[in-house]
C-alpha positions as a Markdown table, in Angstrom:
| # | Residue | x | y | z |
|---|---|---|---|---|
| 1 | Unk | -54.4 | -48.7 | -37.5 |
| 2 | Unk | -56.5 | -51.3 | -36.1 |
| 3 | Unk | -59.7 | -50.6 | -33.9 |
| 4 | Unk | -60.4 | -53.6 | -30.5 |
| 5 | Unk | -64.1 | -54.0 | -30.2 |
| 6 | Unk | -64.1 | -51.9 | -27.4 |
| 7 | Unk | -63.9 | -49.2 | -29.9 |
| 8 | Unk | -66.6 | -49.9 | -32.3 |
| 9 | Unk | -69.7 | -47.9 | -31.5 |
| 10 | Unk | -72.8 | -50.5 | -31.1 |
| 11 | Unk | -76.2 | -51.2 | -32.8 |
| 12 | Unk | -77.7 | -49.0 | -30.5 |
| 13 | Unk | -75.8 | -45.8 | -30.9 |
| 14 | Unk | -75.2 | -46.1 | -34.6 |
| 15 | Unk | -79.3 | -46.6 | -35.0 |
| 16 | Unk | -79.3 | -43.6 | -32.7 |
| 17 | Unk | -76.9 | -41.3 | -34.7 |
| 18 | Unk | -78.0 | -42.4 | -38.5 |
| 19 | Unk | -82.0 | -41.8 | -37.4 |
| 20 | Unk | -81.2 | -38.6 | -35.7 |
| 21 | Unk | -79.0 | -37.3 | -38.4 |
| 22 | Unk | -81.6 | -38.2 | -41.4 |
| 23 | Unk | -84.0 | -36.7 | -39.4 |
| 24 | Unk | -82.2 | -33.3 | -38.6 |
| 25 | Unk | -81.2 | -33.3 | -42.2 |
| 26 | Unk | -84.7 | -33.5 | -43.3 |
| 27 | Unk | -86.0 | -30.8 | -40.8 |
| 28 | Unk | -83.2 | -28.3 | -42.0 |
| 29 | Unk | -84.0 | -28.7 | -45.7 |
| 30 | Unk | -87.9 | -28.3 | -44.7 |
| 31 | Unk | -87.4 | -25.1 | -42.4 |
| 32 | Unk | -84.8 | -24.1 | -44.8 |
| 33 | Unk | -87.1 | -24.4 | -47.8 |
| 34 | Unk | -90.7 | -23.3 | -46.3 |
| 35 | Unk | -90.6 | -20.1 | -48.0 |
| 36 | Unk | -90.6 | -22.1 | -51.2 |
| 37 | Unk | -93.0 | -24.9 | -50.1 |
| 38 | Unk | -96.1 | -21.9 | -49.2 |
| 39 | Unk | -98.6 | -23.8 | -50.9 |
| 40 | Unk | -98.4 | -27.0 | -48.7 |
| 41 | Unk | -96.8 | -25.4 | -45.9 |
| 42 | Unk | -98.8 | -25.1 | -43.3 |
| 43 | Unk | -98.5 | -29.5 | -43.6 |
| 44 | Unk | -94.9 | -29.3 | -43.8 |
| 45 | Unk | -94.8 | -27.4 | -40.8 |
| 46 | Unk | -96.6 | -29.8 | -39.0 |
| 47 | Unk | -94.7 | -32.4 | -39.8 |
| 48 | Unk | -91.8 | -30.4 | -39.3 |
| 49 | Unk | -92.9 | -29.5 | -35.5 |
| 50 | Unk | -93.3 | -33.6 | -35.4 |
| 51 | Unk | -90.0 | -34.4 | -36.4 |
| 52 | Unk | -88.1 | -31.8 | -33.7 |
| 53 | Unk | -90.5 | -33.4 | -31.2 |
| 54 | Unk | -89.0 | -36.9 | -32.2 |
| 55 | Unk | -85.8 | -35.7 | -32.3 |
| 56 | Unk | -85.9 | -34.4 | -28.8 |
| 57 | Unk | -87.4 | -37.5 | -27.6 |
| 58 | Unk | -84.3 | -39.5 | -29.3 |
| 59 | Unk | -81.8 | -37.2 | -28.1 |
| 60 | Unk | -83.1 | -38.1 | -24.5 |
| 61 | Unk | -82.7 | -41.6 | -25.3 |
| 62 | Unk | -79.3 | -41.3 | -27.2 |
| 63 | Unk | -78.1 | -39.2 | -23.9 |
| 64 | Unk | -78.8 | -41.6 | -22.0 |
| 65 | Unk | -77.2 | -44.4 | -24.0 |
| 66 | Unk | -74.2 | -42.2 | -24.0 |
| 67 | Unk | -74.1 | -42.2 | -20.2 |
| 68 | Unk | -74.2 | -45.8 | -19.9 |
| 69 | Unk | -72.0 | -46.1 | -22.8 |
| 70 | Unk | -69.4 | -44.2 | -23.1 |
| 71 | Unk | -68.2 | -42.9 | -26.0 |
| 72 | Unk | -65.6 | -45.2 | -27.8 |
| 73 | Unk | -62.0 | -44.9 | -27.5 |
| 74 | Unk | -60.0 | -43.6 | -31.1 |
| 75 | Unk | -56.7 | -44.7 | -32.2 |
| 76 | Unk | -54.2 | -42.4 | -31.3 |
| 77 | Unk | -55.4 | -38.9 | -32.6 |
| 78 | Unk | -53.8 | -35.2 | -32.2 |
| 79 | Unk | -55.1 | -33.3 | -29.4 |
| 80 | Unk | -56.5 | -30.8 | -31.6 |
| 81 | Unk | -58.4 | -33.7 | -32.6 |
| 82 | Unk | -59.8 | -34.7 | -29.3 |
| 83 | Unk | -60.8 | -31.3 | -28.6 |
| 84 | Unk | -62.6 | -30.6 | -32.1 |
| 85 | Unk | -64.5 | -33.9 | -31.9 |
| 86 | Unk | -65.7 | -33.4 | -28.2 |
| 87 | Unk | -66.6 | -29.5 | -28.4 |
| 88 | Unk | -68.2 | -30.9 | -31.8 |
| 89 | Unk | -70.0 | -33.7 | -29.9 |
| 90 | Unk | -71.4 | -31.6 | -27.2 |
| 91 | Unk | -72.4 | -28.5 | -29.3 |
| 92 | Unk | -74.7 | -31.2 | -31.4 |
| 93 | Unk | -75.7 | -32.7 | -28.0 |
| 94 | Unk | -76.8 | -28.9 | -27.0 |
| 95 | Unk | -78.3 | -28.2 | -30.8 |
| 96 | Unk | -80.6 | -31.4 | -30.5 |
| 97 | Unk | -82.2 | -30.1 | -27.3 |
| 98 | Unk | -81.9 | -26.0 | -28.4 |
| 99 | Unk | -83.8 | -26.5 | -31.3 |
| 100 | Unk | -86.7 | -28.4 | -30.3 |
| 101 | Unk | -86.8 | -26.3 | -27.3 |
| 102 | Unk | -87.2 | -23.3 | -29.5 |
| 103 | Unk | -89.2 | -24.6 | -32.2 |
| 104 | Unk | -91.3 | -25.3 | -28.7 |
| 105 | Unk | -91.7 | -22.3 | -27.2 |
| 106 | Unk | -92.7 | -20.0 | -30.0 |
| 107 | Unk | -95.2 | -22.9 | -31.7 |
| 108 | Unk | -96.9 | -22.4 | -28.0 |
| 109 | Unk | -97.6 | -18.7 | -28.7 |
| 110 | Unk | -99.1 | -19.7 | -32.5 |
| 111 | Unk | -103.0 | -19.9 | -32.5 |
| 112 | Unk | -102.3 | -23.8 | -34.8 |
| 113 | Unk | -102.4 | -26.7 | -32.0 |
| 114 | Unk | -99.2 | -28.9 | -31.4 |
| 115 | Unk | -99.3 | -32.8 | -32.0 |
| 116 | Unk | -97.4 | -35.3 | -33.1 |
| 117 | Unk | -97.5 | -36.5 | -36.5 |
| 118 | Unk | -101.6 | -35.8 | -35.5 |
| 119 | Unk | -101.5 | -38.5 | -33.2 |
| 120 | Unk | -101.2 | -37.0 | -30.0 |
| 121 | Unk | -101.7 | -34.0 | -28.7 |
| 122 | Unk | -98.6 | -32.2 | -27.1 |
| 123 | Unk | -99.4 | -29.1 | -24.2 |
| 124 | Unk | -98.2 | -25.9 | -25.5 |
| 125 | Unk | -96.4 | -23.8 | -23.0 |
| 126 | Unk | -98.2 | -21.0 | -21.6 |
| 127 | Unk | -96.4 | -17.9 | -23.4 |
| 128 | Unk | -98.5 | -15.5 | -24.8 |
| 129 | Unk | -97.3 | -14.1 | -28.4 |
| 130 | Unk | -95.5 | -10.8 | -27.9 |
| 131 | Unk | -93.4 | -12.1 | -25.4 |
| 132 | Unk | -89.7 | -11.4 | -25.5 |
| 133 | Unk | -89.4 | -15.5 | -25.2 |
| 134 | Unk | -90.7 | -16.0 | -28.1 |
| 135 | Unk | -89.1 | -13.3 | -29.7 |
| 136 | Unk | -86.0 | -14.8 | -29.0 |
| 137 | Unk | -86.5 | -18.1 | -29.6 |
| 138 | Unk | -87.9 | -17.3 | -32.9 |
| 139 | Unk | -85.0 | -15.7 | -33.7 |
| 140 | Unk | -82.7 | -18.1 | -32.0 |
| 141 | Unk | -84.4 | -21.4 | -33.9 |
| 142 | Unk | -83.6 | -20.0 | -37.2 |
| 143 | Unk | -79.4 | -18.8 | -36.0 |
| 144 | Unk | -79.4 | -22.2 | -34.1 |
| 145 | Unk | -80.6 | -24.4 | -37.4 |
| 146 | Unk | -78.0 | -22.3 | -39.7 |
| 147 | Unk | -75.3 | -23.1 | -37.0 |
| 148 | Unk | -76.6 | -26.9 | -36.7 |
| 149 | Unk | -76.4 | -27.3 | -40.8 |
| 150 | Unk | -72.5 | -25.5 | -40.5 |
| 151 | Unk | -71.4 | -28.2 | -37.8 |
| 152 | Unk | -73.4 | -31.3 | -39.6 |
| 153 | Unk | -71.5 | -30.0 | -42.6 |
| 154 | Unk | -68.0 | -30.0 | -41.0 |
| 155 | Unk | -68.8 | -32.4 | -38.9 |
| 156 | Unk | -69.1 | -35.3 | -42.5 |
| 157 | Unk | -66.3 | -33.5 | -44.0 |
| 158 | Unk | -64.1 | -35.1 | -41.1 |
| 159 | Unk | -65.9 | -38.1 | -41.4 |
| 160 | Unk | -64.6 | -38.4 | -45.3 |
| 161 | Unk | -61.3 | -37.2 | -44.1 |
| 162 | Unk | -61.4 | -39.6 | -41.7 |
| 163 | Unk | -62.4 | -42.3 | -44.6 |
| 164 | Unk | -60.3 | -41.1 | -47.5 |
| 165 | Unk | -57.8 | -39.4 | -46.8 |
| 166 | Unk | -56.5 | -40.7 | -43.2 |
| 167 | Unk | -58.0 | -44.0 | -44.2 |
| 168 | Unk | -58.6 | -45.0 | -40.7 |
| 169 | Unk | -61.6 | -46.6 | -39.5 |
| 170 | Unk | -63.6 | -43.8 | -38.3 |
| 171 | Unk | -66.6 | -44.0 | -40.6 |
| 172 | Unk | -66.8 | -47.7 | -40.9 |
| 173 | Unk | -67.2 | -48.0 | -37.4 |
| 174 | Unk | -70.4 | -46.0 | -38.0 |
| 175 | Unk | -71.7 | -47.8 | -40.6 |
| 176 | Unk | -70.6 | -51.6 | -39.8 |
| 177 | Unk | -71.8 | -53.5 | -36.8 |
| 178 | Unk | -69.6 | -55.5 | -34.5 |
| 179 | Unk | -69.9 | -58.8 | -35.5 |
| 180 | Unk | -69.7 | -57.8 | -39.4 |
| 181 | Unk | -66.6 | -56.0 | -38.6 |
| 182 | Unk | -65.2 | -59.1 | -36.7 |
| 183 | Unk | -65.8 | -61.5 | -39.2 |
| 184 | Unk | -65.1 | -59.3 | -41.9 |
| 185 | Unk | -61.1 | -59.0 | -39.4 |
| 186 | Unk | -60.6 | -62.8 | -39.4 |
């Protein structure tokens, strides 16, 4: 199956997906693995708090790169297909703001400040600590990261599928800009 360039995802949005998705993968392992890390965590949490922020503030900007560029057009694909890769889409789209959000709102109730990366300082919310809020999104941070590393999970084994086993151009599109792919075509 061959792929028109009106297919291939840009510079933009692969830089977009491939700096949000190290970055997500990185904060999972680190919340994941603060239990184990006690002796340097309360570093690893800050830098942990950092990377969410930056996430959220790339999600904004992948958003709106998605609204201006609509998402590329696949080769002909079963309409299970369609379905699994939008719901997929969106739920990440609504993950990469939930989490943030979360990690947000009960960090404000914590008696640590909130920066980024100790460069700037970032206004807590004002939510005391025994709230139900932060109860919830306490609770909801660590569900919504177990449910984000599920999807990310699925969401590469149908990337390889994709690759290997369909051997369509799915994954190369991600990884392959437009004018390698065109002159790599002719």
């Amino acid at each position: 199956m061959s792929f028109s360039a009106e297919t291939r995802y840009d510079r933009v949005a692969q830089a977009l997906h491939w700096i949000i998705a190290l970055l997500v993968i990185g904060n999972l392992v680190s919340g994941f693995a603060s239990d184990a890390l006690k002796p340097i965590i309360r570093d690893i949490v800050a830098v942990h708090k950092s990377t969410g922020l930056t996430i959220f503030a790339l999600s904004v900007v992948r958003i709106g790169w998605r609204i201006a560029h609509p998402r590329v057009a696949r080769g002909i694909v079963a309409q299970w297909e369609k379905v699994a890769s939008g719901t997929a889409h969106w739920l990440f789209y609504g993950l990469l703001f939930l989490l943030p959000l979360t990690g947000w709102v009960f960090t404000s109730a914590g008696k640590y400040p909130l920066s980024w990366f100790w460069l700037v300082s970032v206004p807590k919310l004002h939510i005391q600590k025994g709230d139900g809020l932060v109860l919830l999104a306490r609770s909801s941070h660590e569900l919504l990261g177990i449910v984000f590393a599920v999807l990310a999970g699925i969401h590469i084994a149908a990337a390889l599928r994709h690759h290997f086993i369909l051997r369509d151009q799915v994954l190369s599109d991600m990884l392959r800009s437009k004018s390698n792919r065109t002159r790599s075509q002719t």
